[in-house]
C-alpha positions as CSV (number, residue, x, y, z in Angstrom):
1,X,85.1,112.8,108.8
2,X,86.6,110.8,106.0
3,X,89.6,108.3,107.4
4,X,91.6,109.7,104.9
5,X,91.2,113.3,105.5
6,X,91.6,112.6,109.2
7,X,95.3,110.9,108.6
8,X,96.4,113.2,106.3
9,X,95.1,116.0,108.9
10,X,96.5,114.2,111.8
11,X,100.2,113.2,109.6
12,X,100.3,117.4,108.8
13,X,99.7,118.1,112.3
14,X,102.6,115.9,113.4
15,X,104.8,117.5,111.3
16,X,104.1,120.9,111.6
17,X,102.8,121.3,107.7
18,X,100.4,124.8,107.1
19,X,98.6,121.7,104.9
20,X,98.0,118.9,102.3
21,X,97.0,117.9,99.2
22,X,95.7,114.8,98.4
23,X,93.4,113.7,95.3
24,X,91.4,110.6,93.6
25,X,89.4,109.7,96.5
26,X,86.5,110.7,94.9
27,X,85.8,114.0,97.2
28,X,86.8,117.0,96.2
29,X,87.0,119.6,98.7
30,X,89.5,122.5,100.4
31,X,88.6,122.3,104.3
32,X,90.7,124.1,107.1
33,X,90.4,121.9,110.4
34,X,90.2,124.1,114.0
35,X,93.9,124.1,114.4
36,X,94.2,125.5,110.8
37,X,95.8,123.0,108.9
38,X,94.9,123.3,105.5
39,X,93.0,120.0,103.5
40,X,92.9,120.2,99.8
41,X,92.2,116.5,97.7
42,X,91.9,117.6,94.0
43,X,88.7,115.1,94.0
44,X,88.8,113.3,90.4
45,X,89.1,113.2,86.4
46,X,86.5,110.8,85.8
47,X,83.3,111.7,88.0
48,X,83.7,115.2,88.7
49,X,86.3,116.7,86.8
50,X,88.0,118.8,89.4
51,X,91.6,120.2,89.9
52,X,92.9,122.5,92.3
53,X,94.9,125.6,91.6
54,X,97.6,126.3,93.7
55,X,99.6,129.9,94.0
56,X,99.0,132.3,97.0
57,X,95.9,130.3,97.9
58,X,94.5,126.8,97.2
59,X,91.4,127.2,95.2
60,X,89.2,124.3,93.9
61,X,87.9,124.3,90.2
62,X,85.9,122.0,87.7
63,X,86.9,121.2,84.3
64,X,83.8,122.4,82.1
């Protein structure tokens, strides 16, 4: 697992957050860990032209 996904994992857990969102690190992905913390980093502009949409769920999506 990514360092960053990890912290930002282990800093929701910590505070009792459902989740995070994150973005630029180059990977993007939604992921829910075993305790069922939600992961969501929008990925990028530039190499993969993702975003994520966010209302009652978190879904990822490309730019096409």
């Amino acid at each position: 697992m990514q360092k960053i996904k990890k912290a930002a994992l282990v800093y929701a857990g910590s505070r009792k957050l459902d989740g995070v969102i994150i973005g630029h690190t180059h990977w993007p992905e939604v992921f829910t860990d075993i305790n069922g913390i939600v992961y969501a980093n929008a990925g990028d502009w530039i190499e993969n032209c993702s975003y994520l949409v966010v209302n009652d769920e978190i879904k990822l999506e490309y730019f096409k």
